[in-house]
LUMDREN-916473 format. One line per field, with one value per residue (C-alpha): residue number from 1; x, y, z. Coordinates in Angstrom, 3 decimals, decimal comma. Example, Ala and Ser with C-alpha at 12.3 -4.5 7.8 and 13.67 -1.06 7.14 Angstrom:
pos c(1; 2) .
u c(12,300; 13,670) .
v c(-4,500; -1,060) .
w c(7,800; 7,140) .
//
This chain:
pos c(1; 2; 3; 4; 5; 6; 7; 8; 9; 10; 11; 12; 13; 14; 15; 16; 17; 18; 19; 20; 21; 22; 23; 24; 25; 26; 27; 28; 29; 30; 31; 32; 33; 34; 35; 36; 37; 38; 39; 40; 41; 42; 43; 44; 45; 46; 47; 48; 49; 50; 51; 52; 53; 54; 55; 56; 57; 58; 59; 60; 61; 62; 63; 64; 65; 66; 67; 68; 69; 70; 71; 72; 73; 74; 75; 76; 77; 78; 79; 80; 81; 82; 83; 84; 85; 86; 87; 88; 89; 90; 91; 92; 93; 94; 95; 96; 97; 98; 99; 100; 101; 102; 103; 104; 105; 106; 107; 108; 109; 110; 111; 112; 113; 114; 115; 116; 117; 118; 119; 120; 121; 122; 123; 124; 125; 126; 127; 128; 129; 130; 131; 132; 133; 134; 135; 136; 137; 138; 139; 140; 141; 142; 143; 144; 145; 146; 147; 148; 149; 150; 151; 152; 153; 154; 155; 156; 157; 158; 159; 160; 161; 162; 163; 164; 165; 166; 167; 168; 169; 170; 171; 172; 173; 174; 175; 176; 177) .
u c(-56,311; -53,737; -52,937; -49,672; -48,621; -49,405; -47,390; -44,281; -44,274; -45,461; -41,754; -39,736; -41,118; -39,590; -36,247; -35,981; -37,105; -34,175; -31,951; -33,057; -35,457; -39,361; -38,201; -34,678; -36,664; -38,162; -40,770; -37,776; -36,368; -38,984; -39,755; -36,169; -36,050; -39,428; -37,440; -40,550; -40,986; -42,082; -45,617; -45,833; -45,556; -48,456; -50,691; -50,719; -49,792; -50,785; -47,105; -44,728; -46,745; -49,480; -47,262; -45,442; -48,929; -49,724; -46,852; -47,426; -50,716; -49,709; -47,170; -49,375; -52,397; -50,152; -49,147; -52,718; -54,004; -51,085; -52,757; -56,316; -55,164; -52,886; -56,556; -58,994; -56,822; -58,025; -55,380; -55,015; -55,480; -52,018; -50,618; -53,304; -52,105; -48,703; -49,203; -50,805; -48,093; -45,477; -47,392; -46,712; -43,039; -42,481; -43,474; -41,291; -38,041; -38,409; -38,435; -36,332; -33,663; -34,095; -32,779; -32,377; -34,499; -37,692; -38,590; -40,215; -42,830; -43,622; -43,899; -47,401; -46,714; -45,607; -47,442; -47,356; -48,649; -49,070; -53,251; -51,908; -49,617; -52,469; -55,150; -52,988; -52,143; -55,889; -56,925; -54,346; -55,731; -58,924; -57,585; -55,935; -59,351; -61,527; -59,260; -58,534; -62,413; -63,125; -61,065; -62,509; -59,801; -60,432; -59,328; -58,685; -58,050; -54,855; -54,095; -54,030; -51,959; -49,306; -48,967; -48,537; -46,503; -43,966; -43,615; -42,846; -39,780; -38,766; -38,478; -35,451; -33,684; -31,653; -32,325; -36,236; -37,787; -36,744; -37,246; -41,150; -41,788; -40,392; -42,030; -45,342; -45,106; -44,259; -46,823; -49,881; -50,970; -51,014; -53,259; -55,354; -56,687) .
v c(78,023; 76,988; 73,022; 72,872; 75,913; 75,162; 71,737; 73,684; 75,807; 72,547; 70,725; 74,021; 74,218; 70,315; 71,434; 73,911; 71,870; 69,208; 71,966; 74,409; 72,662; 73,985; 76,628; 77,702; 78,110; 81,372; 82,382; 84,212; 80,390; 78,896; 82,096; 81,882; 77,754; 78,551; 81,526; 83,726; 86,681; 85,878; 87,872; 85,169; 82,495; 84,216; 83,661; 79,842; 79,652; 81,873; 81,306; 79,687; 77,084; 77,044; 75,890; 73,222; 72,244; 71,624; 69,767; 67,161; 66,532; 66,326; 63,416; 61,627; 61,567; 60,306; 57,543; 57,071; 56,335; 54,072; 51,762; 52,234; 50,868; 48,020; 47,498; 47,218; 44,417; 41,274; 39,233; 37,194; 39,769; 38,896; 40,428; 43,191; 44,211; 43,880; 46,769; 49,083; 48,648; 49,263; 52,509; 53,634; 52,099; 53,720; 57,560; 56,925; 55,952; 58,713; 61,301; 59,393; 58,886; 62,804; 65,209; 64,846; 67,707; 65,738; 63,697; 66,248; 66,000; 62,813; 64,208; 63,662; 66,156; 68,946; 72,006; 72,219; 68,593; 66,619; 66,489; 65,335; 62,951; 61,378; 61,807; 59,255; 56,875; 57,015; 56,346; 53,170; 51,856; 51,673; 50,086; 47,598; 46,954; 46,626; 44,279; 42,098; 42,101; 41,181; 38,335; 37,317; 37,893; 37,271; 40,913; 43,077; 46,523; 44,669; 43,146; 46,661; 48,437; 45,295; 46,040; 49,540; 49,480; 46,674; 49,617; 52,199; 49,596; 49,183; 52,756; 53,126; 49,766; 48,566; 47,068; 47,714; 46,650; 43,646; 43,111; 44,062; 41,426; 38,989; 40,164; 40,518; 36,993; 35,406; 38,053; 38,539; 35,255; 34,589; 37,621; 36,626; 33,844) .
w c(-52,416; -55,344; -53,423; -55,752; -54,480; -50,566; -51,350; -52,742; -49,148; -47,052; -48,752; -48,082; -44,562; -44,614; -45,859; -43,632; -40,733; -41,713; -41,899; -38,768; -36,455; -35,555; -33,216; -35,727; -38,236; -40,053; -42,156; -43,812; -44,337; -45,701; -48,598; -49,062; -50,109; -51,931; -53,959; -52,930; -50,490; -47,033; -47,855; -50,980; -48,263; -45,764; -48,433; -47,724; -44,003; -41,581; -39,985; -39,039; -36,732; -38,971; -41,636; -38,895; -38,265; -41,936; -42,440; -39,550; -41,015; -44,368; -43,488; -40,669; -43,177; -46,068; -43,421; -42,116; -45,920; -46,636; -43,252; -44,591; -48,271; -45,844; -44,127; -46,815; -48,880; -50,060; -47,675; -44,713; -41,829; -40,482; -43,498; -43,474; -39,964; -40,902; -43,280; -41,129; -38,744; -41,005; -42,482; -38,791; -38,728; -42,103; -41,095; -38,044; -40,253; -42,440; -39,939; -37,765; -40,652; -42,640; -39,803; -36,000; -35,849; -37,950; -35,479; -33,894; -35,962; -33,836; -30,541; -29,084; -26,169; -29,057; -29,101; -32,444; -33,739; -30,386; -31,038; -35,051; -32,894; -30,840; -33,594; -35,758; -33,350; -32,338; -35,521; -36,353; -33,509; -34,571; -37,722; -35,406; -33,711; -36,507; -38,113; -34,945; -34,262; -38,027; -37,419; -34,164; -31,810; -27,980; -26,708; -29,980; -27,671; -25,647; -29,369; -30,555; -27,858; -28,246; -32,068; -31,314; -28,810; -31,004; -34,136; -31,249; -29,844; -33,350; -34,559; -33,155; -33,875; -36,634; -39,359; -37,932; -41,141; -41,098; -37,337; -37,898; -40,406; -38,248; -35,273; -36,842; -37,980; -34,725; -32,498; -34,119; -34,963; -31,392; -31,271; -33,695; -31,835) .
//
């Protein structure tokens, strides 16, 4: 399967999705921001929600290698943790901030991408673990659920960037020991 091509229909299934929503939109929409027929498009996606599907794994994986990279650095692991957290935070702002209708694409309970949801939040966690364990924290599964549960609190607030630097560098040292 041509990967450039399934890209080009993977970003016109996001356009439309800014534009129309999961259930609003059509095949018919996404062939027509492509420029293609709708039979061009079944050639990559099987429909619709196969091409919804896609798309939520596309992004979470993107944002799942961006923690891995934020894991496997040469640093202190507070700042190592900080940067898989704020792989997470960083998915969650741009789908919180394209469209209303994007941040569907984070809905764990979706029956679309809620197991792509859960898979990724699964997986950061283990990131969490391993890295709290590594650095001999007392209880690295409650240090884990606290950092996860801080980036969900923060998607939502302003100026949440900011706000996760700071809280990263007053909470997880405490973690840490």
């Amino acid at each position: 399967m041509d990967s450039d091509r399934l890209s080009d229909v993977l970003d016109a299934t996001y356009t439309c999705l800014t534009r129309y929503g999961v259930r609003r939109t059509t095949m018919d929409d996404i062939a027509a921001a492509m420029g293609v027929s709708r039979s061009a498009v079944y050639q990559y996606v099987r429909g619709k929600d196969d091409a919804f599907r896609q798309l939520a794994g596309r992004l979470h994986a993107r944002a799942l290698t961006s923690a891995q990279q934020a894991a496997s650095q040469d640093a202190p692991y507070a700042q190592r943790i900080r940067g898989v957290l704020a792989a997470k935070l960083e998915l969650s702002l741009q789908l919180i901030g394209d469209s209303p209708h994007t941040a569907e694409l984070m809905d764990s309970k979706a029956r679309l991408f809620g197991a792509i949801c859960t898979e990724f939040t699964t997986e950061l966690r283990k990131l969490l673990v391993d890295l709290f364990t590594e650095a001999g924290a007392a209880d690295a599964d409650s240090a884990a659920e606290i950092c996860i549960a801080l980036v969900s609190g923060l998607e939502t607030a302003p100026d949440s960037r900011r706000l996760l630097g700071r809280a990263a560098d007053a909470l997880v040292p405490s973690l840490l020991r």
